[in-house]
C-alpha positions as CSV (number, residue, x, y, z in Angstrom):
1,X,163.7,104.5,76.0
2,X,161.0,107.0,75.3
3,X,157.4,106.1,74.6
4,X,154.3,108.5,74.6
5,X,151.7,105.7,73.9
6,X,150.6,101.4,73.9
7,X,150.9,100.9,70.0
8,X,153.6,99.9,68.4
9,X,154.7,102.3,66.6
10,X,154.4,104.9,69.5
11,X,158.4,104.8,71.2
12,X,161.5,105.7,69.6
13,X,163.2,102.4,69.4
14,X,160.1,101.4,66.7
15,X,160.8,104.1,64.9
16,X,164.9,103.7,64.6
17,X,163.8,100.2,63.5
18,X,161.4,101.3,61.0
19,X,163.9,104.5,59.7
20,X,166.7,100.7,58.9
21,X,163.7,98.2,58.0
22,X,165.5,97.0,54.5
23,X,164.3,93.2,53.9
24,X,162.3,91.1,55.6
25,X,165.5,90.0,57.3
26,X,165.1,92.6,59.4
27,X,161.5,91.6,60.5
28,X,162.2,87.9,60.5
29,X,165.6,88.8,63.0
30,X,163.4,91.6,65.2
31,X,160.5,89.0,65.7
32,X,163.1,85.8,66.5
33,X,165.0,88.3,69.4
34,X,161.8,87.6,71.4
35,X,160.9,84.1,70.7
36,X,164.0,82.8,70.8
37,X,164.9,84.5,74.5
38,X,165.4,82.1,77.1
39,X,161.8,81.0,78.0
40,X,162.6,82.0,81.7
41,X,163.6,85.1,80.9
42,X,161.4,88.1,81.0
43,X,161.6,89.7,77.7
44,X,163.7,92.7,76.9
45,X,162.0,96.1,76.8
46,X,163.4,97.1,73.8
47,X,163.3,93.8,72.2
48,X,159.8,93.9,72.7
49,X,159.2,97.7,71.4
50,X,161.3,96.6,68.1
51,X,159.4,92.8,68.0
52,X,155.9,94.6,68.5
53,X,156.5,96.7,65.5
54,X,157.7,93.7,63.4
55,X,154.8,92.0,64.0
56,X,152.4,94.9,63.0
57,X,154.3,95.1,59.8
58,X,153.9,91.4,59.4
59,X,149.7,91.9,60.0
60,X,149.8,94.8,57.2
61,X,151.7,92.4,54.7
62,X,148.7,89.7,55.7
63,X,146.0,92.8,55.0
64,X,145.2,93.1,58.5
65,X,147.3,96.2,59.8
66,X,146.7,98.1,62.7
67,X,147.6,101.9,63.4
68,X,151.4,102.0,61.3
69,X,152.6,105.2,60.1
70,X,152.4,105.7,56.6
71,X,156.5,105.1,56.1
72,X,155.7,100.9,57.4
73,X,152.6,101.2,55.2
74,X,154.7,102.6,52.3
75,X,157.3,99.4,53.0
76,X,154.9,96.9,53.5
77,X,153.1,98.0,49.9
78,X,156.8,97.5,47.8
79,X,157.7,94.1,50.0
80,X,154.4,92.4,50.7
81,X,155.2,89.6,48.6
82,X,158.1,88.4,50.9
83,X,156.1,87.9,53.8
84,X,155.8,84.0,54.4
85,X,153.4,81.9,56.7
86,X,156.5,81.2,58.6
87,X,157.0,85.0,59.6
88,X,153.0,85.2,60.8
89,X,153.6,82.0,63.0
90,X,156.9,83.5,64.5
91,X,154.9,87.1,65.0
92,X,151.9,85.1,66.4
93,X,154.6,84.0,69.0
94,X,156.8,87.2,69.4
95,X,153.3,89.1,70.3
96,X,152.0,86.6,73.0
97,X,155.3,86.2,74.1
98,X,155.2,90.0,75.1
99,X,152.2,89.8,76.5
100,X,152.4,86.8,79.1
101,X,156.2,87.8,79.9
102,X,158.1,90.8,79.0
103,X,159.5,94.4,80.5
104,X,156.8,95.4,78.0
105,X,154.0,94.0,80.0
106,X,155.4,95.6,83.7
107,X,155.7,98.8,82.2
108,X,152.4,98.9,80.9
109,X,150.8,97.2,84.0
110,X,148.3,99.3,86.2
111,X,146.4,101.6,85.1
112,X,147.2,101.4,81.6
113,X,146.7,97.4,81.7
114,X,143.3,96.7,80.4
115,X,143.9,98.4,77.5
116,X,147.4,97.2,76.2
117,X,146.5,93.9,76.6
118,X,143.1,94.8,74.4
119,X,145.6,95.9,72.0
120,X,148.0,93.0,72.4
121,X,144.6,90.8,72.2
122,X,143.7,92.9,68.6
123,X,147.2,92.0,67.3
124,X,147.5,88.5,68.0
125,X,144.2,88.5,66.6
126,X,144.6,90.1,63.0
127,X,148.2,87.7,63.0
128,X,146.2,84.9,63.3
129,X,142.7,85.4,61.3
């Protein structure tokens, strides 16, 4: 795992996901890993890197993205049509999911804290406007 900042798009497993994103499959699949985890269960750190980065492609399909590099902007521009109401209700979940309870959340907590949750705050925010 290797991540050099809080948004989404800012760790290497995001990126591997992005360099494979083919359909909306992939988003659908990515985003369900979280919700669908045991509600007991702390959330898996990569799940939540790849789920995270799902979700902000989800928001730029809805015309609300956040910062997503230019190959997610590219994909979201030829696919935007596939993205359903069912995929912002299950990107809604996969982001507060992460936020309440996830590897995600511990690694970010301290002095970082404040402002990934601002950020997680922002996204659950432009999923759900």
């Amino acid at each position: 795992m290797s991540a050099w900042g809080l948004e989404p798009f800012e760790n290497d497993e995001a990126e591997d996901w992005l360099a494979e994103l083919s359909d909306w499959s992939s988003v659908r699949g990515a985003l369900a890993k979280v919700v669908e985890a045991a509600p007991e269960e702390e959330r898996d750190l990569t799940d939540c890197f790849v789920g995270l980065a799902a979700a902000e492609v989800v928001a730029a399909a809805l015309g609300r993205p956040g910062a997503i590099p230019d190959e997610a902007a590219d994909w979201v521009d030829a696919h935007r049509d596939g993205c359903t109401e069912q995929l912002r209700a299950l990107a809604v979940a996969c982001a507060s999911q992460i936020e309440s309870k996830s590897e995600l959340q511990d690694l970010w907590d301290g002095d970082l804290s404040e402002e990934w949750h601002a950020l997680m705050k922002d996204l659950i925010r432009r999923l759900s406007a």
